[in-house]
C-alpha positions in Angstrom: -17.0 25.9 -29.1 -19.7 24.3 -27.3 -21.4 21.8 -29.1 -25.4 22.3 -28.7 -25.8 18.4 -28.3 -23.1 17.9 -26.0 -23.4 17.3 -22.2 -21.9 19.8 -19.8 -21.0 18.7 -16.3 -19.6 21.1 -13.7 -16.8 20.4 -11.6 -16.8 22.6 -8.4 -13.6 23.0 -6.8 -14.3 26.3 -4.7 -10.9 26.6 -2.8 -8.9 24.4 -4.6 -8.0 26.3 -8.1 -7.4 23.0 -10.8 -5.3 25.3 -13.0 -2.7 26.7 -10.2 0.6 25.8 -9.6 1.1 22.6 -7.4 2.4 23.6 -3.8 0.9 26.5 -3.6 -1.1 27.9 -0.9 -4.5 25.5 -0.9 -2.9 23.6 -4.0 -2.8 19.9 -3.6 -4.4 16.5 -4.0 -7.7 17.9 -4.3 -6.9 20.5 -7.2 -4.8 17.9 -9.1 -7.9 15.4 -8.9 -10.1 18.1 -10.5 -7.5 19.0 -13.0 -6.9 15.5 -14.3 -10.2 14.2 -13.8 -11.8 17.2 -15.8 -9.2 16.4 -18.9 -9.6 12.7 -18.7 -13.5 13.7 -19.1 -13.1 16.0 -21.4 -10.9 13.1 -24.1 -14.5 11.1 -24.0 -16.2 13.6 -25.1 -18.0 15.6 -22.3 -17.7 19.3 -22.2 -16.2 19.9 -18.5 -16.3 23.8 -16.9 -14.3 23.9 -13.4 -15.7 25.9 -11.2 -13.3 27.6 -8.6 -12.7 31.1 -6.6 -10.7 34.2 -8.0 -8.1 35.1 -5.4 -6.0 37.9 -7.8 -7.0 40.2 -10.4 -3.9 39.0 -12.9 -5.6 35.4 -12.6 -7.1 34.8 -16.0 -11.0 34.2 -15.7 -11.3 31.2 -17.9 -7.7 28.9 -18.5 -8.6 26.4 -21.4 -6.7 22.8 -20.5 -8.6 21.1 -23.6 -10.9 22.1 -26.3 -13.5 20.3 -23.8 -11.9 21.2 -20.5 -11.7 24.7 -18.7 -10.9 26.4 -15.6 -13.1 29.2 -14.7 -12.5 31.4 -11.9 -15.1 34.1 -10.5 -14.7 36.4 -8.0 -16.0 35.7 -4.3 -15.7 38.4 -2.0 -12.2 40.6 -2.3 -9.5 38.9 -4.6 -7.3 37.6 -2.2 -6.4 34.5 -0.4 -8.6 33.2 2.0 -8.0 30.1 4.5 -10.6 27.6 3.8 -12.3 27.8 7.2 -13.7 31.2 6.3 -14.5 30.9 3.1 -18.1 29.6 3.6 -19.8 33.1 4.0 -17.9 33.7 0.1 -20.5 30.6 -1.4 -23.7 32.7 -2.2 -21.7 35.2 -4.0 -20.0 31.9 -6.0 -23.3 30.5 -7.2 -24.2 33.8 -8.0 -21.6 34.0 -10.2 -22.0 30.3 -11.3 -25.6 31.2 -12.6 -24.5 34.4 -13.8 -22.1 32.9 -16.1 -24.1 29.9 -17.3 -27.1 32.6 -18.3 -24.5 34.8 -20.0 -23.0 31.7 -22.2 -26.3 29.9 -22.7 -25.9 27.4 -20.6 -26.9 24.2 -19.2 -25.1 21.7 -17.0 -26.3 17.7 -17.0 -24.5 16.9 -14.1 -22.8 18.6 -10.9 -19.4 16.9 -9.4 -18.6 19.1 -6.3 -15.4 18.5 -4.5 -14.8 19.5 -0.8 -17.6 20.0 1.7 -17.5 24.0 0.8 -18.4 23.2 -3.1 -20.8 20.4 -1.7 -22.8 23.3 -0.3 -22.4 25.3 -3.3 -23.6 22.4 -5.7 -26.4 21.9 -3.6 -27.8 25.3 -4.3 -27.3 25.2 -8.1 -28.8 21.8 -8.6 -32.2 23.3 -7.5 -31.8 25.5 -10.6 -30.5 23.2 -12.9 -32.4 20.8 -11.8 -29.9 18.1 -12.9 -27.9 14.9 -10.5 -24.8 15.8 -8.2 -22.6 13.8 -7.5 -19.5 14.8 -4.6 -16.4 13.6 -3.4 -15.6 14.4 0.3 -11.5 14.7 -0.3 -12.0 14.9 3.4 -14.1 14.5 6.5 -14.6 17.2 9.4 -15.5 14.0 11.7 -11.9 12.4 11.2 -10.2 15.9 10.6 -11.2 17.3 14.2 -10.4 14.2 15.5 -6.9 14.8 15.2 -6.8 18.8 15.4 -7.0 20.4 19.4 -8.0 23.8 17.4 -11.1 23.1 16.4 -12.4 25.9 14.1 -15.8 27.5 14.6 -16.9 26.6 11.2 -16.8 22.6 12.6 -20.3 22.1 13.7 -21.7 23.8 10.0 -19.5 21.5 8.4 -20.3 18.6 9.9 -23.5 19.2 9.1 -23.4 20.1 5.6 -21.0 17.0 5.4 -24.1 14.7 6.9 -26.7 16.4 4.6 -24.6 16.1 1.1 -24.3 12.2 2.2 -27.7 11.9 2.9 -29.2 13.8 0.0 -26.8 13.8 -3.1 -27.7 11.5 -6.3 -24.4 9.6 -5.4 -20.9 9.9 -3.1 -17.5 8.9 -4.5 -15.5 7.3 -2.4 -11.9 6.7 -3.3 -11.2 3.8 -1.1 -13.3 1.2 1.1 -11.7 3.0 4.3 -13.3 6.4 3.3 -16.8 4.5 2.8 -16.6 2.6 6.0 -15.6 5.8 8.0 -18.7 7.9 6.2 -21.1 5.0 7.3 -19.2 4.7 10.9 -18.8 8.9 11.7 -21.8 10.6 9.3 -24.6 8.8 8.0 -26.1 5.3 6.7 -28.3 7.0 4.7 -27.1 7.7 0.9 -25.4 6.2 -1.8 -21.5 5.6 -1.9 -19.8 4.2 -5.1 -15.8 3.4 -4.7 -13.9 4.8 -7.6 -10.3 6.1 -7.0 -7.9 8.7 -7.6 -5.5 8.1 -10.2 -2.2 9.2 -10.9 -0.4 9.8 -14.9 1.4 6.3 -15.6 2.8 7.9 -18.9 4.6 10.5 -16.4 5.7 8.8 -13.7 8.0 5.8 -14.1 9.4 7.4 -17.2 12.7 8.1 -15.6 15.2 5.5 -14.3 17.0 6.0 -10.8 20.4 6.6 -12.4 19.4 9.3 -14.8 17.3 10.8 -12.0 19.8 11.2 -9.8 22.5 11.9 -12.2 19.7 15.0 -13.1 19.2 15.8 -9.2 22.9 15.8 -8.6 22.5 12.9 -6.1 25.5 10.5 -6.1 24.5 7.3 -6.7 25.3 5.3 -4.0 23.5 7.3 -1.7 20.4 6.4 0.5 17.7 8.8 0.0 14.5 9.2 1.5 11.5 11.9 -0.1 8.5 12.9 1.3 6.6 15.3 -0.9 3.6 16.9 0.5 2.5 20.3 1.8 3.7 22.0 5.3 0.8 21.4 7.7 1.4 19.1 11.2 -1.2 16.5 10.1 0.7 15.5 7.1 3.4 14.0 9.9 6.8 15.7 8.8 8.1 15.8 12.2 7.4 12.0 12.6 9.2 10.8 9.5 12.6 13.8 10.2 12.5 12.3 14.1 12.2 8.3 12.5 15.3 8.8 10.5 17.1 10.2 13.1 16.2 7.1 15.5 17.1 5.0 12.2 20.2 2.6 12.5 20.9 3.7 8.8 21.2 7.2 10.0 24.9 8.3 11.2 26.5 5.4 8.3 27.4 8.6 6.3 25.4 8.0 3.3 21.8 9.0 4.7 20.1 11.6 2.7 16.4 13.4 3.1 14.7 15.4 0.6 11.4 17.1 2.0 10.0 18.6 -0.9 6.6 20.7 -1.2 5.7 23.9 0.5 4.6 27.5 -0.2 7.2 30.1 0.0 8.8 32.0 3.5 5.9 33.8 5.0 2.7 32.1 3.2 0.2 29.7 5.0 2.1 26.8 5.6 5.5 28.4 6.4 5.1 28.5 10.2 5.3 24.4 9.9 8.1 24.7 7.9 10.1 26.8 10.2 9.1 24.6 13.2 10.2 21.3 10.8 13.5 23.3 10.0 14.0 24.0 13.7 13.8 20.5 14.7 16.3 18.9 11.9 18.9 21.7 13.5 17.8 20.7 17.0 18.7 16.9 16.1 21.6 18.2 14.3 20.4 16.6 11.1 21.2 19.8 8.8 24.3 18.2 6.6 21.6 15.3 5.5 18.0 17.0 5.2 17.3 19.4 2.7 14.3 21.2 1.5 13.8 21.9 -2.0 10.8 23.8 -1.8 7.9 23.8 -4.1 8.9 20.8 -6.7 6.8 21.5 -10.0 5.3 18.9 -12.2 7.3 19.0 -14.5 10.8 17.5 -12.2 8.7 15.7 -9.4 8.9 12.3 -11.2 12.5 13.0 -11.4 12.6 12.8 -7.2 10.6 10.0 -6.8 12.4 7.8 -9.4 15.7 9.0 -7.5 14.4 8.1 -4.2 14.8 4.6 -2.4 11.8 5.1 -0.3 8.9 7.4 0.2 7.7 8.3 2.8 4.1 9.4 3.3 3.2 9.7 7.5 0.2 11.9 7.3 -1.9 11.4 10.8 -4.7 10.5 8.3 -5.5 10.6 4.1 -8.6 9.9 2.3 -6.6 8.3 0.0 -3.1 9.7 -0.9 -2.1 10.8 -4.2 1.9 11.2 -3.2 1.6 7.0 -2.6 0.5 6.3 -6.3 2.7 8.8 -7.5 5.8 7.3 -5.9 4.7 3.7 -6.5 4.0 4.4 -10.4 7.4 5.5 -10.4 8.9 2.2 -8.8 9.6 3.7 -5.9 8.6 1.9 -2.5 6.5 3.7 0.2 6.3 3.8 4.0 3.4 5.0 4.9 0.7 5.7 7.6 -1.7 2.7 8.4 -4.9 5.1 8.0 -7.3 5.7 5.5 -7.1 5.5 2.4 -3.3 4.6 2.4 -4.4 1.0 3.8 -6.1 0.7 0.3 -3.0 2.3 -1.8 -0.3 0.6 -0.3 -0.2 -3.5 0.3 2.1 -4.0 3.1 5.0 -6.5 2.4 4.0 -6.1 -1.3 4.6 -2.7 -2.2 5.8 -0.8 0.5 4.9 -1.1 4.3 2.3 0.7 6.6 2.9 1.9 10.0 0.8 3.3 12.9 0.9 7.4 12.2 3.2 9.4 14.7 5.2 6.2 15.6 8.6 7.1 15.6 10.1 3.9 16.4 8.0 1.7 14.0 8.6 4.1 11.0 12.2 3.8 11.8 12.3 0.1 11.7 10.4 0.5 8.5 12.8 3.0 6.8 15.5 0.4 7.6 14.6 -2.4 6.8 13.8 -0.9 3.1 17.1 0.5 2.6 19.3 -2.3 4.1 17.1 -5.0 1.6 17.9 -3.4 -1.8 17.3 -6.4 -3.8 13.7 -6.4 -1.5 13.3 -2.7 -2.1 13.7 -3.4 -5.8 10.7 -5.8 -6.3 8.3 -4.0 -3.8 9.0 -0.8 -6.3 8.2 -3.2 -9.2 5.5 -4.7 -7.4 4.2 -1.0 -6.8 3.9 0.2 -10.2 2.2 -2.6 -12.1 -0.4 -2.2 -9.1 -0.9 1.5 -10.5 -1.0 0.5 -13.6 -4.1 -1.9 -13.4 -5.9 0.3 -11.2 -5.0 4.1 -10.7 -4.6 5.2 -13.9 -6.7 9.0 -14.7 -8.1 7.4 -17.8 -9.5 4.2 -15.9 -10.7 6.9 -13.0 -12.4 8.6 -15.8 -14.1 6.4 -17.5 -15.6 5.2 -14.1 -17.0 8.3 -13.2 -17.9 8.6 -17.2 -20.2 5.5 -16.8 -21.6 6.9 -13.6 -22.6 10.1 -14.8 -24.0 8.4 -17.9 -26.3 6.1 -15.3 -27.5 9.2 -13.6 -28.2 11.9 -16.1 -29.9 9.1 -18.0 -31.8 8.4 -15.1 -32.9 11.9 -14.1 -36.1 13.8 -15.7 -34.1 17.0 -17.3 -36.3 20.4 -17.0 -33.4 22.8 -16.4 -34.1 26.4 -16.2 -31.3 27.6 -17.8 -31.4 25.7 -21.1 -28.5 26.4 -24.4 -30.3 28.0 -26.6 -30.4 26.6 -30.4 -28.3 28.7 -33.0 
């Protein structure tokens, strides 16, 4: 029950549902920042409603994470999944149902946190009713997206633009790295206000597990080598880089080599075309007695595979920050990773892992070797790794930044919402 006294903010996650399973179709980074954000808020005391779409009709409308924390899903357009680049004609029907909802229950939000450039828009609209701050995190940028994609969809240009207006109009962007801010001011606007506050990752989950146990849990024998990546199916996460950089490795062919890709929706959803073409290339290198693919690792056994692993490997073609990194490093686990965005911020080369330039076959093979032929190195840059997640990626710390942010704009802003809870 709603306390009459206590502030609501709304989270907007349109396309990225916080309550749905990890790894599947649209599920990732952004949903779990939503998801763990929104409880983190919800422990100090603020009353947290997660906005996102309804894409079935056995989806429950509202799943309740804490007393202060729910997911609430409305319908927009046919239940059904949509790909995100044409979802934008779906929004007016969203904050429709946004409004809708707030009349029916009485009522009133004191802050808007959209996420994603689609629930940008969509906070946008609702603020001029609620007449209350909004704050909203990119998660990613159109101008460094296209710039590594030769389809370029038709909804690029609207998106840039909407991307440019929420920068230059919004009571403040989040940031979650110094890259991010520097490519907003560089590729959209130096107009608006950016604060730097992270992701985080849960330190109480990850690192739990020693690499023995882990493996001894996986079936993994333990003096094998074994290299994870975790991630979704898509070409700009780099899959093909990291399977051909083994491959070139000198550790590969010493017979104790082993890959886990993990992650991915199942045969014949969204992301399985990548998949296949990833699969066809392992049996093209002849590479199928070492790589295997697990499929969609829950949350409940992925820190079990990243304590297990020796390295990590994370060679997206470009992140806005990289939740996979801090997940792997709170678990003592070393990672490779691209030298882009907001990996340059997660991961200290020579410290606790190394960086190298995305799609580089040969330098991420150097890398992977020199990690698992130093295993007295490996060892400290994994211990190295998780104390640096500790002091500054934990949700709780994330939270109570953004807590002291919204506190400075709400307190800040004159309140005369339209929609206001009504007194018992």
């Amino acid at each position: 029950m709603i306390s009459h006294n206590q502030q609501c903010i709304a989270l907007i996650s349109f396309h990225g549902d916080p309550a749905i399973e990890i790894g599947k179709e649209e599920a990732g980074g952004q949903n779990v920042y939503v998801r763990n954000v929104g409880e983190a808020l919800a422990k100090l005391g603020w009353q947290v409603d997660m906005f996102t779409r309804r894409i079935h009709s056995q989806q429950p409308e509202i799943v309740q994470h804490h007393p202060n924390c729910r997911t609430i899903r409305l319908q927009a357009g046919n239940l059904e999944f949509i790909p995100r680049d044409r979802l934008f004609s779906k929004l007016p029907e969203f904050v429709e149902g946004i409004l809708n909802f707030a009349q029916k229950n009485n009522l009133s939000y004191q802050l808007i946190h959209s996420n994603y450039w689609l629930s940008g828009w969509t906070g946008m609209q609702l603020k001029k009713y609620f007449h209350c701050p909004q704050v909203h995190t990119y998660h990613s940028l159109g101008a460094v997206k296209y710039a590594t994609v030769n389809d370029i969809p038709d909804i690029a240009s609207k998106r840039l633009e909407i991307e440019k207006q929420l920068l230059e109009t919004v009571d403040r962007i989040v940031a979650t790295s110094p890259q991010e801010k520097a490519h907003m001011r560089q590729l959209v606007s130096l107009e608006g206000n950016i604060d730097i506050i992270p992701c985080g990752t849960d330190i109480r989950r990850f690192g739990a597990i020693n690499r023995e146990v882990a493996r001894q849990t996986l079936g993994i024998h333990q003096n094998r080598k074994l290299v994870l990546y975790v991630g979704r199916f898509d070409q700009r996460k780099g899959i093909e880089t990291l399977v051909r950089a083994v491959h070139a490795s000198a550790s590969y062919g010493q017979g104790n080599l082993q890959v886990i890709i993990g992650g991915g929706s199942r045969p014949g959803e969204s992301d399985g075309i990548e998949r296949d073409r990833i699969e066809k290339i392992v049996q093209e290198l002849g590479m199928e007695d070492i790589v295997t693919f697990p499929g969609r690792l829950s949350q409940e056994i992925l820190p079990t595979y990243y304590a297990a692993a020796d390295v990590c490997v994370v060679p997206s073609h470009y992140e806005p920050f990289g939740l996979v990194a801090i997940e792997a490093m709170a678990s003592g686990t070393p990672v490779i990773a691209s030298d882009v965005g907001g990996l340059q911020y997660t991961v200290i080369p020579e410290e606790t892992g190394l960086l190298a330039p995305p799609q580089d076959v040969t330098a991420f093979a150097h890398a992977i070797d020199r990690i698992l032929t130093n295993p007295d190195w490996s060892q400290k840059l994994g211990m190295a790794a998780k104390k640096r997640v500790q002091t500054k990626f934990s949700w709780d710390g994330v939270a109570q930044q953004l807590s002291y942010l919204y506190q400075q704009l709400v307190a800040s802003q004159v309140k005369t919402p339209v929609l206001m809870a009504q007194a018992s």
